[in-house]
Backbone as CSV, one residue per row, in Angstrom:
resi,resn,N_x,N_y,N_z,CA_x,CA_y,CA_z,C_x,C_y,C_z
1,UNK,-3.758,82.353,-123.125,-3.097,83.358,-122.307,-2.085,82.682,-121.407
2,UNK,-0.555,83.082,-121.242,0.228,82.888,-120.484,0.143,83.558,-119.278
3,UNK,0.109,82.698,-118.335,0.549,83.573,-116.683,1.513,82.679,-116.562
4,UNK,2.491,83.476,-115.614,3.947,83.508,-115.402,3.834,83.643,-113.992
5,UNK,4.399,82.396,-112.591,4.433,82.732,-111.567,5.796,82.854,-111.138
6,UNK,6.389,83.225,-110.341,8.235,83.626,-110.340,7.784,83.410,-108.519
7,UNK,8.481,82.547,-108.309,9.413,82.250,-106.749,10.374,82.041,-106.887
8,UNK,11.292,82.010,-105.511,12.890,81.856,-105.263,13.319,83.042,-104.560
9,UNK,12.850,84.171,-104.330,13.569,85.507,-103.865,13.730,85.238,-102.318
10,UNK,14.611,86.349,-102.137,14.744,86.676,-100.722,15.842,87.144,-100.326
11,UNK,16.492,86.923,-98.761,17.756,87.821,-98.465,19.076,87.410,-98.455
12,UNK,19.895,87.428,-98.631,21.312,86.440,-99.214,22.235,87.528,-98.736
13,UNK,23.330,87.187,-97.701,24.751,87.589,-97.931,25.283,87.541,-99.225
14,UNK,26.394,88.958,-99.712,27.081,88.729,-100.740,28.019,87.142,-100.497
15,UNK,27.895,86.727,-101.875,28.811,86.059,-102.115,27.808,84.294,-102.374
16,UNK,26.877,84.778,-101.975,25.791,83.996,-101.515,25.115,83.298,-103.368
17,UNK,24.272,82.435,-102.886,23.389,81.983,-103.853,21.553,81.986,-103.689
18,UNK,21.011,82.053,-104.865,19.696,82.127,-104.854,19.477,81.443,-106.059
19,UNK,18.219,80.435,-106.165,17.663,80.167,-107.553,15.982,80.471,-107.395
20,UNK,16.041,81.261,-108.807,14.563,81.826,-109.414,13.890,80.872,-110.012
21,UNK,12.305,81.098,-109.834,11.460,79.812,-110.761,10.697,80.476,-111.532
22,UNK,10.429,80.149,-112.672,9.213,81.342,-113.406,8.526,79.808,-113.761
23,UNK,7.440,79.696,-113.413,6.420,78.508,-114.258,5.424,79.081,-115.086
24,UNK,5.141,78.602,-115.639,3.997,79.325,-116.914,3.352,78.258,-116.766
25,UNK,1.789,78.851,-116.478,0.178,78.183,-116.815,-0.338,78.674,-117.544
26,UNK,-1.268,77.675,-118.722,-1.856,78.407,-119.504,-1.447,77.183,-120.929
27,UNK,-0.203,77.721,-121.198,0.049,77.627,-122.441,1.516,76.951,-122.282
28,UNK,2.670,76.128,-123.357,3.338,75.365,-122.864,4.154,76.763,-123.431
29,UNK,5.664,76.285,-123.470,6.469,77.700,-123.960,7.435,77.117,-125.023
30,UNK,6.508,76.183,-125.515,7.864,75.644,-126.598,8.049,76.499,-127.757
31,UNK,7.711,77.337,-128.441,8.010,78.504,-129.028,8.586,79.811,-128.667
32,UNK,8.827,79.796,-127.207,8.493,81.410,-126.371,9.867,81.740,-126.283
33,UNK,9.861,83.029,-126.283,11.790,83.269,-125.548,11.083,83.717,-123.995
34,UNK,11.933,83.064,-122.827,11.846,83.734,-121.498,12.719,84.395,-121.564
35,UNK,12.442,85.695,-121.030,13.560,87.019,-120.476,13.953,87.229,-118.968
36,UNK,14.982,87.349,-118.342,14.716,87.884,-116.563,15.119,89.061,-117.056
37,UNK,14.725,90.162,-116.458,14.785,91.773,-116.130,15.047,91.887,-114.822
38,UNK,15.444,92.801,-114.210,15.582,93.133,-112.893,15.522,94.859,-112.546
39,UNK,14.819,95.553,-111.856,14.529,96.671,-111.604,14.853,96.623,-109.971
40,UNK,15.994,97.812,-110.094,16.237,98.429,-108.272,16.253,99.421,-108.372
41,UNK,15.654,99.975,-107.058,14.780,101.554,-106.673,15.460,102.609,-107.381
42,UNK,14.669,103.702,-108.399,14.950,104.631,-109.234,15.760,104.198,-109.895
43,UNK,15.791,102.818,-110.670,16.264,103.178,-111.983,15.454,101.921,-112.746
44,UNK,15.636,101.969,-114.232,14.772,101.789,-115.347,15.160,99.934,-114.995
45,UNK,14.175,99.196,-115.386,14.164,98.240,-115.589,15.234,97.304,-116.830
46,UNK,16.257,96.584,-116.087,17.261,96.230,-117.154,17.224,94.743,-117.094
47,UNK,17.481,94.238,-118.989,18.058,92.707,-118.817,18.632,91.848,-117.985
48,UNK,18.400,90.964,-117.575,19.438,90.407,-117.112,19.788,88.815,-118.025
49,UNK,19.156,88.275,-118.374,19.087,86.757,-119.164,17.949,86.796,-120.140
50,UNK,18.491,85.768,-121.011,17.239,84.846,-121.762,17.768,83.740,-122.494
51,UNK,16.399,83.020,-122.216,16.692,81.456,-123.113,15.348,81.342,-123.988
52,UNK,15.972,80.772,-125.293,15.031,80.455,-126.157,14.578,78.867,-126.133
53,UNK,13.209,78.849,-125.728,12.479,77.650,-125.239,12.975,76.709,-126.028
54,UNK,13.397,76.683,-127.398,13.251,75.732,-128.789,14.567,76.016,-128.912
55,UNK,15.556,74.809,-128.598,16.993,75.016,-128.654,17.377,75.386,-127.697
56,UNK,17.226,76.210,-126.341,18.021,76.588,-125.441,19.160,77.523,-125.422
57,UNK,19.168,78.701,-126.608,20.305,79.216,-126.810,20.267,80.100,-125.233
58,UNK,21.212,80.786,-124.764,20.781,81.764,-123.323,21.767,82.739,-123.455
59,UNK,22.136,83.747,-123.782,22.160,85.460,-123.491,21.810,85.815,-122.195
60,UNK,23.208,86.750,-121.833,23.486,87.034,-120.504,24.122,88.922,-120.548
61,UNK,23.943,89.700,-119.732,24.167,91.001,-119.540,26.083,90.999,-119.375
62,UNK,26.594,91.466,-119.552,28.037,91.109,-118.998,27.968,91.401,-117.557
63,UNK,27.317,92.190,-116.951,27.084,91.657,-115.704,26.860,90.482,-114.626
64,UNK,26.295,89.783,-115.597,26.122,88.787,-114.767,26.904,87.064,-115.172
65,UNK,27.829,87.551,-116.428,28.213,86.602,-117.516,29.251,85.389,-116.123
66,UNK,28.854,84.589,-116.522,30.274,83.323,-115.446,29.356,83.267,-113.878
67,UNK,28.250,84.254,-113.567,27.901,84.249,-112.239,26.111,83.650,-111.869
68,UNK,25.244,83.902,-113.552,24.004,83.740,-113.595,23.883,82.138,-114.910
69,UNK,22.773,81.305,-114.200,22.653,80.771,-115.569,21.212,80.642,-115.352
70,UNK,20.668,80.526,-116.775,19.361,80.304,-116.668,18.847,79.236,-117.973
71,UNK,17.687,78.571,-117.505,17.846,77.280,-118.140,15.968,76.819,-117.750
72,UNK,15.588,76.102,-118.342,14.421,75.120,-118.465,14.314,73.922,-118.410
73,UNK,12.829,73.546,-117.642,12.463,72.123,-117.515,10.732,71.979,-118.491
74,UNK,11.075,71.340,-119.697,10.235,71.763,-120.379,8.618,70.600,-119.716
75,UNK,9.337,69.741,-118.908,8.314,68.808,-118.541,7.458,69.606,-117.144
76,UNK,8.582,70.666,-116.937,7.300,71.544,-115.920,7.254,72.756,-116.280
77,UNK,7.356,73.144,-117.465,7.069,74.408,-118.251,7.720,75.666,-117.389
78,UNK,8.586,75.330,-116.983,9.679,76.164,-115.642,11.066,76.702,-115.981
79,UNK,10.998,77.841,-115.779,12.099,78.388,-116.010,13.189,78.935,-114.949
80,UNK,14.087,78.745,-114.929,15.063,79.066,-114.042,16.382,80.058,-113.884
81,UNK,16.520,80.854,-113.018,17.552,81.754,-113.178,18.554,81.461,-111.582
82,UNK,19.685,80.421,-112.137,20.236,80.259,-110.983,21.601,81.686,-110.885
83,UNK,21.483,82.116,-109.645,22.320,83.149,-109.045,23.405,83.029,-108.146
84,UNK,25.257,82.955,-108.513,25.715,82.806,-107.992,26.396,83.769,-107.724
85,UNK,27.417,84.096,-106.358,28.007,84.640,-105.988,27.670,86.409,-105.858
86,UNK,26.374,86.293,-105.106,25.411,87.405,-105.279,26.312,88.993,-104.759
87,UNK,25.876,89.774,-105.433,26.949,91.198,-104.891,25.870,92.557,-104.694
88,UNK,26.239,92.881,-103.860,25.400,94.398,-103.529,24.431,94.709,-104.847
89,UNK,25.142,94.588,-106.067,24.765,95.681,-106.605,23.258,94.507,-107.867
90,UNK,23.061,93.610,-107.511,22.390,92.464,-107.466,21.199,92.596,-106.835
91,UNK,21.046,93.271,-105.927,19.918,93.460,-105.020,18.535,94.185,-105.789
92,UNK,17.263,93.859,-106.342,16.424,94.052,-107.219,14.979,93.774,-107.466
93,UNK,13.949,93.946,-107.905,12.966,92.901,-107.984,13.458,92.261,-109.132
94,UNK,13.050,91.226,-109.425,13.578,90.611,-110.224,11.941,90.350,-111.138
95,UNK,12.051,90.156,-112.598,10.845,89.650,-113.439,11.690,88.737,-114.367
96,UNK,10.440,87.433,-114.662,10.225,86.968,-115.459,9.147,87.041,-116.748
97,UNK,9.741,86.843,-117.781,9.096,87.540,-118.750,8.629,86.562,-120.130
98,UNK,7.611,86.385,-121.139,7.819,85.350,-121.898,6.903,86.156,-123.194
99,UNK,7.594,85.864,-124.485,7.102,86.075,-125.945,6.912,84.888,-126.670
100,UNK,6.258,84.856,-127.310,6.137,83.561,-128.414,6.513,84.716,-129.994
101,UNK,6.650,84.144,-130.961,7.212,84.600,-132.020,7.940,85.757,-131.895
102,UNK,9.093,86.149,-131.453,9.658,87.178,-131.015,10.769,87.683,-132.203
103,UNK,10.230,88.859,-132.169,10.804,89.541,-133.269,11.389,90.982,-132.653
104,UNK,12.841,90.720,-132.801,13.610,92.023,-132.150,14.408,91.717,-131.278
105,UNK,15.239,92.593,-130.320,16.146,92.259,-129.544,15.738,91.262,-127.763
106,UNK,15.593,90.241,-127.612,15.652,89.540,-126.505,15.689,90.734,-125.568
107,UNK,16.576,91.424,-125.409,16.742,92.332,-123.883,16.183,93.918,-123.893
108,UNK,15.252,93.829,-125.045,14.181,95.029,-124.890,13.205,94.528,-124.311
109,UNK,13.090,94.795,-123.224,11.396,94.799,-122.251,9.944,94.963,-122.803
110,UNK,10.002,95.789,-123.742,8.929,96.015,-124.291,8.459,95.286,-125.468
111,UNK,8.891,94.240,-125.413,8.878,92.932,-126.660,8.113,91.783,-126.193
112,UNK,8.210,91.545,-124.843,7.719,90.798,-124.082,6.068,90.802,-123.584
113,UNK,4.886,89.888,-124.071,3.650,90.609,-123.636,3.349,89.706,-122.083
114,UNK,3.948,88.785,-121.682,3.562,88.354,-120.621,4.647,88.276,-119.300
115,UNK,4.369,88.502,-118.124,5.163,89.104,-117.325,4.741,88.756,-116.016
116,UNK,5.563,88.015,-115.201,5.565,87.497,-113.442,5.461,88.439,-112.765
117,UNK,4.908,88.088,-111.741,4.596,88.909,-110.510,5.984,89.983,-109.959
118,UNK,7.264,89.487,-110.281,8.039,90.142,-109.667,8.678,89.157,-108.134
119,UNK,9.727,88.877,-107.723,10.600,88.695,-106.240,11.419,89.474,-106.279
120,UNK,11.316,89.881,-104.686,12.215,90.539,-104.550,13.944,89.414,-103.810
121,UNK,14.793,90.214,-104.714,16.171,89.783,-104.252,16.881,90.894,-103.525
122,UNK,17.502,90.559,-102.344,18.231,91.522,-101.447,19.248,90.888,-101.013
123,UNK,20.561,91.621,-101.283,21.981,91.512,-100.879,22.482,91.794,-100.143
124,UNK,22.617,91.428,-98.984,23.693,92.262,-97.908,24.821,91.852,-97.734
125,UNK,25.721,93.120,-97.156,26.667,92.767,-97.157,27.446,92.155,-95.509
């Protein structure tokens, strides 16, 4: 069983930076795709990244394309979603997410069986 712990959140002026940690205990993730999602108040939970553990390929929302990168340290089974130049509309809980043999689209949510606690990220302006 994978558990997924996610730190890094908190309150940031636009324009600002934040970096996310997702570590996984349990199990290593060298097969896994990690996903970030991000959900803000009344509305549906959306993509934001993913990297495939084995190779490193990483897929990005055009939202966040030139401003988010996300990336791994496979020697601490850690995943990372660095956040630059943060904007209002950025403000979210944020999840980390992880599949092993993943079959289907990376930025469907419901593909994913293991899933972080959630940080919250807040933007002001």
């Amino acid at each position: 069983q994978v558990q997924l712990v996610e730190s890094g959140g908190g309150l940031v002026q636009a324009g600002g930076s934040l970096r996310l940690a997702c570590t996984a205990a349990g199990r290593t993730l060298s097969s896994y795709v990690m996903g970030w999602f991000r959900q803000a108040p009344g509305k549906e939970r959306e993509f934001v990244a993913a990297i495939y553990w084995s190779g490193g390929g990483t897929y990005y929302t055009d939202s966040v394309k030139g401003r988010f990168t996300t990336s791994r340290d496979n020697a601490k089974n850690t995943a990372y979603l660095q956040m630059n130049n943060l904007n209002l509309e950025d403000t979210a809980v944020y999840y980390c997410a992880a599949q092993s043999v993943f079959r289907g689209s990376y930025s469907n949510p419901t593909l994913y069986s293991h899933w972080g606690q959630g940080t919250q990220v807040t933007v002001s302006s």
